[in-house]
N, C-alpha and C positions, 0 to 999 in steps of 0.2 A: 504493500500500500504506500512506501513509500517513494514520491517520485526519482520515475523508470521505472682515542680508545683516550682524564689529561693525559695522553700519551705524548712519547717524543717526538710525533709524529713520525717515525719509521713508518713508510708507505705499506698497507697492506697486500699481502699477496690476493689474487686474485684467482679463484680457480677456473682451468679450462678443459676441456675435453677434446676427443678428437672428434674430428666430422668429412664426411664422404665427397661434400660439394664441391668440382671444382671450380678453378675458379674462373673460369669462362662461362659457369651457368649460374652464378648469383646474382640474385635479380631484388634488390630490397628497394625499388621503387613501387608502393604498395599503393600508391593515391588515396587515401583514405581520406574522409571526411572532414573539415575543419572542426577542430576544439575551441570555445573562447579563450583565447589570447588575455592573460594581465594587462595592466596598467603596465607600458614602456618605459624606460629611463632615460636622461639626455645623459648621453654618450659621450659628451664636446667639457664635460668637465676638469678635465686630470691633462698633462702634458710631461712627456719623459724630458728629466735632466741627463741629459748626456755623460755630462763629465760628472757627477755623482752616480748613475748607473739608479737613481731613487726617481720612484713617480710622484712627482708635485702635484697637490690637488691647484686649481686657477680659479678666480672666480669667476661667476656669469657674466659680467662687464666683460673681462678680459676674454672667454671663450666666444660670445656675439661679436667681439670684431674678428675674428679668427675666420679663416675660408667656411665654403661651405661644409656641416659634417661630411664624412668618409660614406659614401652612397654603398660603401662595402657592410658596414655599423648599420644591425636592424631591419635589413636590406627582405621584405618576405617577397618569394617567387613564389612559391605555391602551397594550393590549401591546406596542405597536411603536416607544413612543414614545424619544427621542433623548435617553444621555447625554452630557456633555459631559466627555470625558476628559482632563488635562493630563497631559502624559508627558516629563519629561527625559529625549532621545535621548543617548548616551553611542555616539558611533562604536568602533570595538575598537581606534583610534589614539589615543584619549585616553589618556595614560598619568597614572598619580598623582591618579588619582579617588579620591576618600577617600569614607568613611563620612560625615565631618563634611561633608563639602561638599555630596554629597548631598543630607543630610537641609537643608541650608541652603537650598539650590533649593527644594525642595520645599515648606517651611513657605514662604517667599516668595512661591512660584506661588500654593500655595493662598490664602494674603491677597488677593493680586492678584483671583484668581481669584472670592472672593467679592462683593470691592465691584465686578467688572464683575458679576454672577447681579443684586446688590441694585442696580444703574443698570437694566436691564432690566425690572427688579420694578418701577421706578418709573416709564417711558417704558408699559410695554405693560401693568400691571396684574398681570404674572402673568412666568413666567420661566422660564429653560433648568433641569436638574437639572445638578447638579453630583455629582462623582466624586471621590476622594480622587485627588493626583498620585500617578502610578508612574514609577519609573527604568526605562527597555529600555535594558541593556548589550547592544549588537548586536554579529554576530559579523562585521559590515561594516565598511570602513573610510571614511575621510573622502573620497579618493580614488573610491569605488565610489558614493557620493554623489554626488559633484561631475560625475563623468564622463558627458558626453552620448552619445547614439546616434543611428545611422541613423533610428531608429523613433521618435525625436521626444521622448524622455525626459531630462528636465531634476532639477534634485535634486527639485521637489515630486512629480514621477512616482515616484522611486526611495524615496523615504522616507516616501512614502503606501504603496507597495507590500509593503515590510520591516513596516510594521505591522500591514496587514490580515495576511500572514504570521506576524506574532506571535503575534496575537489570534489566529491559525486562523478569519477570514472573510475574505469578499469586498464589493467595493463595493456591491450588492444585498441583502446578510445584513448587512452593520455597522449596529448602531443606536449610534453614535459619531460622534461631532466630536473629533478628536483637536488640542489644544492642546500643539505640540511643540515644546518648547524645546530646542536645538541645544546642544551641550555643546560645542563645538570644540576639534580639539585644540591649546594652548597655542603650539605651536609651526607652526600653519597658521594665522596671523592671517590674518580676509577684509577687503574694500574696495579702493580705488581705485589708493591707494598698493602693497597685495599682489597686483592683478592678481587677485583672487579676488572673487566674488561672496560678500555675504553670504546669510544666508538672512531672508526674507520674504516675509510675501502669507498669501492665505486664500483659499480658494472651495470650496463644495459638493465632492462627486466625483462627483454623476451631473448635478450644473447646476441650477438656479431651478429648472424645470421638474418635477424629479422632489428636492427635496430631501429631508435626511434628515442622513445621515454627510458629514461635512466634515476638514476640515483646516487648521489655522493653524501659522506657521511663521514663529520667531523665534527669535533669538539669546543663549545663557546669560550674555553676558556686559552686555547691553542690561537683560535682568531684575536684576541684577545692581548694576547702576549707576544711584544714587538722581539723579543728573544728567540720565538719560534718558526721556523721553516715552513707558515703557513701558507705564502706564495705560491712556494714552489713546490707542495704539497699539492694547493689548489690546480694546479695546471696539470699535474701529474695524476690525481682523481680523477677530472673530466676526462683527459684520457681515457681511462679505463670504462666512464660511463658511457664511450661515442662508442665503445669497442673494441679500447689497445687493451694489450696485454705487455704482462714486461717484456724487455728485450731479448733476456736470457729463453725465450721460449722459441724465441728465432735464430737459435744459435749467437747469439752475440754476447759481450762480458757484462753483464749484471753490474756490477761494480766501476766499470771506469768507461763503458760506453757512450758515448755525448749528448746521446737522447733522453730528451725528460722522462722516458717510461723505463728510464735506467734507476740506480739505487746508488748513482756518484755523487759523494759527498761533497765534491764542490758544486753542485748545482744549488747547493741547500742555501736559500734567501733569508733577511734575516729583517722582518717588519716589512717594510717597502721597498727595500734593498734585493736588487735579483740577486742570484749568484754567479758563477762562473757560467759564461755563455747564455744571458738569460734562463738561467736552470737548464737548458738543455737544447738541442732541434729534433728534429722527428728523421728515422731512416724510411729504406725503401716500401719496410713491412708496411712501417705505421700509416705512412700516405696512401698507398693503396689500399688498405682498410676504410680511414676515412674516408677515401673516394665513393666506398659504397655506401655510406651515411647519406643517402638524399635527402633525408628528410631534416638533418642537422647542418649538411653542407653542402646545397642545393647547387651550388656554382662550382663546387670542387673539381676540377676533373685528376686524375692521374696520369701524367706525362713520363712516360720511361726517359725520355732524352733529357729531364730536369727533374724529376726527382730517383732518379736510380741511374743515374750515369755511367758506373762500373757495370750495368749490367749483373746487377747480383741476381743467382735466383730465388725465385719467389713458388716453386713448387709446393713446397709444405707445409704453404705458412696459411692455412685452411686446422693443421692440427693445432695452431693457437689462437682459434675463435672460441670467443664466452659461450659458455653455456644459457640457456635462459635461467631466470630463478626457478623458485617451485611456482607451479601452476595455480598455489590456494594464494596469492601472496592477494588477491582480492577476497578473501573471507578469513584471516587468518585473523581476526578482532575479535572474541566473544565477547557475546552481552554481558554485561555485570549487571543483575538486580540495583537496581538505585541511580546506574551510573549512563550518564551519556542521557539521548534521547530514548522515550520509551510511549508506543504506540501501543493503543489497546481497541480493540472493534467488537464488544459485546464482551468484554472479560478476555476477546482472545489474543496474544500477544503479535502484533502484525508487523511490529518492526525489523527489518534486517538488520545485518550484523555492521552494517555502513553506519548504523544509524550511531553507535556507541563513539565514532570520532564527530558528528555533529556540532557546530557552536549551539549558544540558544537562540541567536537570530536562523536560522538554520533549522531548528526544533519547531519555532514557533510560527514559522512559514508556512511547514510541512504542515505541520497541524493545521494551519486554516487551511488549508488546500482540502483536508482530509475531511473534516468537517463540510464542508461547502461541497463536494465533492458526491460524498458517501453520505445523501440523504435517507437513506433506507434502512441504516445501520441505528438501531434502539440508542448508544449508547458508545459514546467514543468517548477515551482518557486518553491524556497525550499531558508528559511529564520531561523534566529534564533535570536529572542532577537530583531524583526524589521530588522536585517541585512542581505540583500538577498548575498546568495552565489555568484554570477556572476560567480567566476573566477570559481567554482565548474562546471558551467552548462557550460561554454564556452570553455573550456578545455576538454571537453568530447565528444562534437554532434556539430555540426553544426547548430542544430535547432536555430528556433529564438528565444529570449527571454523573457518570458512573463514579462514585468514591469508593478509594484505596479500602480494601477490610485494614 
């Protein structure tokens, strides 16, 4: 009825499988549908310092007299194509989340966020769109995160899941890359010393094969901390969310190869400071992966004579494509009694399992929909967080109202 790791940040491995395709028959031009698109960001803010190797924010004065933006920045060709959404996750155990702090994430991400779009622009010629960051205060907790199951779900399963349920899509219907920053709460430090995993990693959610909607996943307080290799982290995640895998999986040195989906510690940036070589470039693999991202990098093409000049081969580089996630990663949220939104149509429980990552603007829609909708039904309750709508259901129908035993 309802409508339809604080870690070092040492980059996560990523797992991959083999696969049969080759690669003269991969077709992941899929045309699907358009998704609504967020709220855009202007692009024209930030300016590299050359001789510092540090990105200067400028302000709007200064960026208006400046050329026209880069027609490459935002640029959409077609309907299906991928944005790239950064989201401050806020578990509902974070207590003493402020406005200011918030909004402090946020303008941070988005910095960050552009000079990884403008590294892109200069590696591939052309580049992801970008999204304005939004905060999801979930009605989950850190706990319902963290907790594993029979069915194979780890936090990236559950906290992919909570936001396709946000959004109200599915891994199939998402035309997002969700860049999610963990907010943790204060008092659940992660690592080795707390016996707690941090959170990290990136990969696709249908796998190389069928890219599109991805996910990255990293920690508020990493973003946070101008000590930490978050940059070059971030450049190095999307990677893996477009559908790189490391290098070592293409035969090349894990450790001192030049590419950002290497593990070379000079790449490692430090606040707004790149590192050695901009954190890295992309080889022959990685380019002609991206190439098959249309839906992320609709202009990309892959050119053997400029990006594989030696001639490397590229036979089996099909055995280092992402695997999809699991197939539940849209239902893997159970209802909690009390918790999230909660639909009822004669006593009988009609809400799905979407419904528990719901805001209460979100609850309270549904609900009049439901209401207005489903005249025939005796008796609708629609609650959120334990709080029944009343003035929702009484404001609308005459019916009686079903109360909680």
């Amino acid at each position: 009825m309802i409508k339809s790791f604080f870690m070092p940040l040492a980059i996560i491995a990523i797992l991959v499988s083999g696969c049969t395709v080759k690669i003269d028959e991969v077709n992941t031009d899929t045309n699907r549908d358009d998704q609504r698109p967020s709220k855009q960001i202007d692009t024209s803010v930030y300016e590299a310092n050359n001789e510092s190797n540090v990105y200067q924010p400028v302000s709007s004065e200064e960026s208006t007299a400046k050329d026209e933006p880069n027609p490459n920045l935002n640029d959409k060709v077609r309907d299906d194509q991928i944005y790239i959404q950064p989201i401050i996750l806020v578990p509902a155990d974070r207590e003493n989340f402020s406005d200011s702090e918030q909004e402090s994430m946020e303008e941070r991400l988005n910095l960050f966020m552009k000079i990884a779009q403008e590294r892109y622009l200069e590696l591939l010629g052309s580049t992801f769109i970008l999204n304005a960051p939004e905060t999801f205060k979930s009605t989950l907790t850190s706990e319902t995160f963290n907790n594993l199951d029979g069915e194979g779900q780890d936090y990236a399963h559950r906290v992919a899941a909570a936001l396709l349920g946000w959004r109200e899509t599915t891994r199939d219907e998402s035309n997002e890359v969700y860049v999610v920053i963990y907010a943790r709460p204060l008092n659940k430090p992660c690592g080795v010393a707390y016996n707690l995993r941090c959170y990290g990693g990136a990969r696709p959610l249908n796998g190389t094969i069928k890219p599109g909607p991805g996910i990255v996943l990293l920690e508020s307080r990493s973003l946070m901390d101008d000590n930490q290799p978050f940059l070059s982290t971030l450049v190095h995640e999307l990677g893996h969310a477009f559908g790189l895998t490391h290098v070592n999986c293409h035969g090349r040195d894990l450790y001192t190869d030049s590419s950002l989906m290497s593990y070379n510690k000079s790449h490692h940036s430090k606040g707004f400071e790149w590192g050695e070589n901009k954190s890295g470039d992309l080889g022959a693999e990685e380019y002609y992966i991206l190439s098959l991202n249309k839906r992320v990098f609709p202009k990309f093409e892959y050119d053997r004579s400029i990006h594989n000049p030696t001639g490397r081969e590229l036979v089996n580089i099909t055995a280092c494509y992402i695997p999809p996630m699991l197939k539940n990663i849209d239902y893997t949220i159970p209802l909690t009694p009390g918790k999230g939104y909660e639909l009822f149509h004669n006593s009988k429980m009609v809400a799905g399992k979407d419904a528990a990552n719901y805001t209460r603007e979100q609850a309270q829609s549904n609900c009049k929909w439901n209401v207005e909708t489903y005249n025939r039904v005796k008796a609708i309750r629609c609650s959120y967080n334990g709080e029944m709508f009343r003035e929702v259901i009484l404001s609308l129908t005459d019916k009686s109202l079903e109360v909680s035993p």
